[in-house]
N, C-alpha and C positions, 0 to 999 in steps of 0.2 A: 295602455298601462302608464302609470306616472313615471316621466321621466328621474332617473336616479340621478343624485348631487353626491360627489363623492370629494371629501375634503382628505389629499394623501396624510394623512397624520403621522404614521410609522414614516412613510418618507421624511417628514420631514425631521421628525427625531436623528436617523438616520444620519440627515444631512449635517444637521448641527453638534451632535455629539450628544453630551451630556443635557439633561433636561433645561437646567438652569443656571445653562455656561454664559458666562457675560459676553455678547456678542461685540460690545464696543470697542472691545479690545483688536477686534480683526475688521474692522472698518476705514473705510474712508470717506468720512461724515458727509452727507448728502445737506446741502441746503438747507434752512426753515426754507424758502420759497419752492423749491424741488418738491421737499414734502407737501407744501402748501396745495402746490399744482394738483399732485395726485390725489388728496383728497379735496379740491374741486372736481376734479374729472370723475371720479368716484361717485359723489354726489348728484352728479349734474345726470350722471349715465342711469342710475338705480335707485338713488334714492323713493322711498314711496310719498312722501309729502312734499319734492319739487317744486307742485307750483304753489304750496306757502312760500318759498322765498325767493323773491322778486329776483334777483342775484344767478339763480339757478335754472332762470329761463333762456331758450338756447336764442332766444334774439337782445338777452337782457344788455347787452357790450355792443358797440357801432363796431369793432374788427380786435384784433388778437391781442392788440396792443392795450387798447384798454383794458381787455380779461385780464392781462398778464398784469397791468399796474392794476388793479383791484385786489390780484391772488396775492402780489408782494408786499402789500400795504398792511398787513399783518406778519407780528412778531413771530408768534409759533403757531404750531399745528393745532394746539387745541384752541387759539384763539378764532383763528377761521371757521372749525370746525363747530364752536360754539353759537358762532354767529348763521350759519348756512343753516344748522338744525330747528326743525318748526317746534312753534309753543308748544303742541300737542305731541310732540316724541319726549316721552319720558326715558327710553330703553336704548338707544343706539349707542354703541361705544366707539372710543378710539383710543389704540393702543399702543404704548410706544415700545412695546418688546412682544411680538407675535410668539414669539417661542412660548411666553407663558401662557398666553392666550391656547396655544396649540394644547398644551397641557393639559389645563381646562378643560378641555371638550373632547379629551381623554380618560376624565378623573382623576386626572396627576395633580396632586397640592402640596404644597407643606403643610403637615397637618399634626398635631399632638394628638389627636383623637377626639379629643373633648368637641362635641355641637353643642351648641351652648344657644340661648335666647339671653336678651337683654331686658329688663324690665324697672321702671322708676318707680320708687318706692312708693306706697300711699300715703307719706305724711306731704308733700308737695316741697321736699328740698332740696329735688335737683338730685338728689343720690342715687345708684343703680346696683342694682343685683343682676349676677348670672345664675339663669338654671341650668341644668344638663341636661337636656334635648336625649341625648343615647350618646353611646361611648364605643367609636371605631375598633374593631376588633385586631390586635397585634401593634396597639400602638403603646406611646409613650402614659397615655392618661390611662387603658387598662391596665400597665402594668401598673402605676401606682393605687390601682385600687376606687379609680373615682366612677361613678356611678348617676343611673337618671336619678334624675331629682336631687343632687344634690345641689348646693346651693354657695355663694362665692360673694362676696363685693369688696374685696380690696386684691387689686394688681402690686407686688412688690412692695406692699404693705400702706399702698395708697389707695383711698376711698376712692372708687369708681363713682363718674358722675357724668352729668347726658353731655359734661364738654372736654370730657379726655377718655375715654373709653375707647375713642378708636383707636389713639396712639396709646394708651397703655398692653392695651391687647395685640399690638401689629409686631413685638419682636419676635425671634423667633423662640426666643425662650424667656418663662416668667414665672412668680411662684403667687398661687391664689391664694385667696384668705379664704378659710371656711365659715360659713354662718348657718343658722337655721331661719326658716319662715314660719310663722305660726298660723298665717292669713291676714295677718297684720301688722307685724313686728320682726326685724329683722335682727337676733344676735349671733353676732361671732363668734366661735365655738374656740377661737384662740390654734386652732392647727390652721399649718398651710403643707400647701403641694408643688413641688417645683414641674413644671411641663418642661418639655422640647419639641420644636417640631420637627420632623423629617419629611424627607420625600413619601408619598404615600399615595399608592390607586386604590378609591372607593367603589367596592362591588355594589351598586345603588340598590341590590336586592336585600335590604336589611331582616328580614324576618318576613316568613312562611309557615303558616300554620293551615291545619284541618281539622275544622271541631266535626263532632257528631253530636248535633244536640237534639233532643226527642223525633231521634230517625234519622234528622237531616244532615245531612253534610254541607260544611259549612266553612268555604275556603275565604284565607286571608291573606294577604302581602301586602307587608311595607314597604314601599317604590321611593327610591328620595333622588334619583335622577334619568334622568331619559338619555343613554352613554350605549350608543351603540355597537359600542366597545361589547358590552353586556349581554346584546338581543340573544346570542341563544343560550342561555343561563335565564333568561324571563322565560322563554318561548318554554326550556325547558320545566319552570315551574307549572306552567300551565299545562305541560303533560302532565304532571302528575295529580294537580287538579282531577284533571281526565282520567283517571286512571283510579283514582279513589270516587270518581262520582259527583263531585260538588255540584249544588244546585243553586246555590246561596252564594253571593260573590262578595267582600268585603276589598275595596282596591284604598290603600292609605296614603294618600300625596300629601299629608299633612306638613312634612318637610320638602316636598319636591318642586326647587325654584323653577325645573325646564329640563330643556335641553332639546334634543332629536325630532324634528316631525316625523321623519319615518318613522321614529320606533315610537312615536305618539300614535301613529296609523297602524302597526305592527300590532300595539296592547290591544286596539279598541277592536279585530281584529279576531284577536286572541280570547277577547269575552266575547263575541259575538260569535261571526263564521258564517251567518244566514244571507250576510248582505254584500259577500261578495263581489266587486266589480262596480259596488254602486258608491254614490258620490260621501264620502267622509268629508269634505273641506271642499270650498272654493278658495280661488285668489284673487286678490284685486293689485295690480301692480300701478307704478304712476300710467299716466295717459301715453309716455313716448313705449315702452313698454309692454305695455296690457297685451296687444295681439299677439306678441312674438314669443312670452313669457309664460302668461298665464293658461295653468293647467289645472283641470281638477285633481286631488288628491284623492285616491277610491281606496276603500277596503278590499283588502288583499288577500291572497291563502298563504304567500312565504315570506321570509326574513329575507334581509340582504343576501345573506351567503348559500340562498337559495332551499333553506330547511324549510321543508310544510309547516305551516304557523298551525301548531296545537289551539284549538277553538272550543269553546263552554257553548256557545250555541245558546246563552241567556237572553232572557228579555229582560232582566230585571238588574242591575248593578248600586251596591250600593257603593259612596266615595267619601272619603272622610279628607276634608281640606280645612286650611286655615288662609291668614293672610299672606303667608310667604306662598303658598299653592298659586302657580303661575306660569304662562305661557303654553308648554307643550302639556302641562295639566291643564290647566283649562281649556285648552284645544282637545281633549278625549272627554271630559263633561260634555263640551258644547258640540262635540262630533258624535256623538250616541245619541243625544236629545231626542232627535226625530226620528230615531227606529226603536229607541227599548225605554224603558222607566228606568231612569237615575235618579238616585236619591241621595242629596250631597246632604253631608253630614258634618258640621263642623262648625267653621265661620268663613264669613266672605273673602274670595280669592285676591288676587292685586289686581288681576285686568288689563291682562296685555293678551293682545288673538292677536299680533306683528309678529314675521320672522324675518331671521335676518341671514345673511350668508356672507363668510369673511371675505375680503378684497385687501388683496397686496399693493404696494407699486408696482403696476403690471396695463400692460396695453390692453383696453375694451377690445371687447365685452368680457374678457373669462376674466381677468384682474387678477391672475393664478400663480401660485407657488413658484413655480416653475421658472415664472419669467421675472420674478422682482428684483425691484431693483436691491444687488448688494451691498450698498452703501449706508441704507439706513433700518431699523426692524420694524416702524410705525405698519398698522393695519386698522384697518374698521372692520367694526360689523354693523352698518348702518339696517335701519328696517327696510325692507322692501317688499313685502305685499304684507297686507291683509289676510285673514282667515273668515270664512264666513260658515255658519254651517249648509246641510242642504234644505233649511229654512230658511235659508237667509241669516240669519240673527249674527250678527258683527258688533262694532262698538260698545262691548261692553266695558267704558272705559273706568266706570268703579267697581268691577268686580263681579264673580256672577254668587249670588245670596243663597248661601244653606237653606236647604228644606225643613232641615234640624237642627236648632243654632247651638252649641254647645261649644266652650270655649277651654284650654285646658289650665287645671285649678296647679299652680305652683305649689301650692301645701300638698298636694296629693295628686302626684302623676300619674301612678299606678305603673305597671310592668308592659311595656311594648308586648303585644303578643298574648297576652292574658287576657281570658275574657272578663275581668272585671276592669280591667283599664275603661277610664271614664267613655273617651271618644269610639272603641271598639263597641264597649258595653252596650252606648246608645243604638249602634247600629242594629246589632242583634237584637237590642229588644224593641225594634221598629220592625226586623224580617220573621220572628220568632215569639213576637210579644213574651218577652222573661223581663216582665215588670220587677222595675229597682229604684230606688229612691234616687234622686236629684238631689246635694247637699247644695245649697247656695255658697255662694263665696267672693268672696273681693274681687273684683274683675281690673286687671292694672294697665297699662301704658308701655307695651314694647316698642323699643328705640333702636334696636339692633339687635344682630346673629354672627354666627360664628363665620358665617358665609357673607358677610359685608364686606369683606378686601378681594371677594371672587369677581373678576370679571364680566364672567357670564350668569351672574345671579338673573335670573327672572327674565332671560333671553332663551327666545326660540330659535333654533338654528336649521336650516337647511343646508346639504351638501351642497359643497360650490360648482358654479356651472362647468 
């Protein structure tokens, strides 16, 4: 059976109090060089691209003393950090306050409600628009009323543009301008909305449905993260899947940056059930590594906390992604591949099959909670294997490419959950043939989300050792 990664998360709430209590205040600041250290030794232990950096081989230094004037010879942590990381890692982070990170990977955010996409205009001026992605349920954006598809481009009554949109959007409170889009022209409608954010846990199961269309049944859910927090609240929709009959599967990661390998191993699982015990994922870890590390990842029959994983027993899934669709979603695409027909439906994914697992200041190999050092809050989540499927098929590093390219029309969102919404619509009439017209429409340039000050955007995570 695959070994289980358990990261204490409630510990560590526990230990620190309030979610996002400034720790600095009970410290007694550890070094840049201390820091330094730790994440070489980090590195040097796990990282999975190693031997790109010359620096990180275990005979690279003639004795300790040289290591130790190399590790000191940088300012801060993220300078070292920057330099040790290879060309080809786009994803590993490092973080100077693990408590938010811990957060994170709980669904804990500040959050106003509003998910939002960023989009630059089509006249070529540099200017930007927010859509409404969907609107978090019990927050500050439903109560005032905001809604998908609405539409936004000035922050505090300044014009949003591709070079202040991150700090416009980063306080924790702000008031939007409203406009409309027509598919080609953006006017402001002359109202604004003020936001707040608060502390806020996202149940990642946004919307479940069950159509019955000419007999069939024909189940839906929109998944926007992989929070094992959740697993038996999915486990549980997929009883009921079971329980009404569905034959038809519609899985929507159109929003979903990542998150869990297990509970990536859990879904795919959950729509299957036939292939029990057989290989879902390999690993590839660095070369110091590989023997002692590396495990297959197998489909399974239960969750974490030991519930029967509810199973469709399909051959057939259809998945609707876009380009934020990443990591632990594209690990349940490219982990179904070789037993059943998938049929992604959308647009091409980012392209990351690395997962990562967090490390403390803490003595190898566990680099764990437990033992870090209390002096400073710095953590990574460096990558450390590969995912392959049981094809083989890895490196997909631009993405893996819709079956069915369809992209979604900002002038006409349509209703999450509806079967007339564009990207739902398509699917069903690929499983169902209920031919519908195609409107053509401006196709534009997303620069950002509501989820670009997350952390863990587009990071796969395994529990730590």
């Amino acid at each position: 059976m695959k070994k289980i990664y358990y990261i204490p998360i409630l510990a560590a709430f526990l230990l620190v109090g309030s979610c996002f209590e400034d720790l600095d205040d009970n410290l007694n600041p550890a070094s840049t060089t201390t820091i330094n250290d730790f994440i070489y030794r980090g590195l040097n232990f796990f990282y999975l691209y190693k031997a790109d950096t010359p620096q990180l081989a275990n005979d690279a230094f003639a004795d300790e003393t040289a290591k130790n004037a190399f590790i000191s010879s940088f300012d801060s942590p993220e300078s070292i950090f920057d330099f040790l990381k290879s060309d080809q890692d786009r994803f590993s982070i490092l973080v100077d306050n693990y408590v938010e990170l811990e957060n994170s990977l709980s669904g804990i955010s500040l959050n106003n409600g509003m998910e939002y996409g960023l989009v630059l205009y089509p006249d070529n001026s540099g200017n930007v628009f927010g859509y409404v992605r969907y609107v978090l349920p019990d927050t500050d954006a439903e109560a005032k009323g905001i809604q998908r598809g609405d539409i936004f481009n000035t922050i505090d009554g300044q014009q949003i543009t591709e070079n202040n949109f991150r700090s416009l959007l980063d306080p924790n409170s702000y008031e939007i301008g409203l406009a409309t889009y027509d598919g080609e022209t953006i006017t402001p409608t002359g109202e604004t909305v003020q936001l707040t954010k608060t502390e806020y846990t996202e149940n990642p199961i946004y919307v479940q449905r069950t159509y019955t269309i000419e007999g069939v049944k024909v189940g839906y859910i929109m998944y926007n993260q992989f929070n094992r927090d959740f697993d038996p609240e999915l486990n549980a929709v997929f009883g009921n899947f079971n329980a009404e009959g569905v034959a038809e599967l519609i899985l929507d990661l159109r929003y979903n940056g990542g998150g869990s390998v297990e509970t990536a191993t859990d879904l795919a699982s959950m729509i299957t059930g036939q292939f029990n015990g057989e290989v879902f994922y390999t690993e590839e870890w660095n070369e110091d590594r590989q023997e002692q590390y590396a495990e297959p990842g197998l489909f399974n029959n239960e969750i974490s906390n030991g519930e029967a994983i509810n199973s469709l027993n399909l051959t057939k899934v259809y998945i609707i992604t876009s380009s934020r669709s990443a990591s632990a979603s594209e690990l349940v695409i490219n982990g179904l591949a070789p037993y059943i027909d998938v049929v992604q439906v959308g647009d091409t994914t980012t392209g990351k099959f690395q997962a990562s697992f967090l490390l403390y200041d803490a003595p190898a190999p566990n680099f764990s909670r437990s033992q870090a050092n209390p002096n400073h809050t710095y953590a990574m989540l460096p990558l450390v294997f590969k995912t392959a499927n049981a094809a083989g098929n890895t490196d997909y590093v631009d993405g893996l490419d819709p079956d069915i390219t369809i992209r979604e029309n900002y002038a006409n969102l349509g209703t999450l959950g509806d079967m007339t919404e564009p990207l739902l619509a398509e699917a069903l009439n690929d499983a169902l043939t209920i031919l519908r017209p195609i409107v053509p429409f401006n196709v534009l340039e997303e620069v950002g989300d509501s989820n670009m000050g997350n952390p863990l955007e587009g990071v796969m995570v395994v529990d730590q050792l």
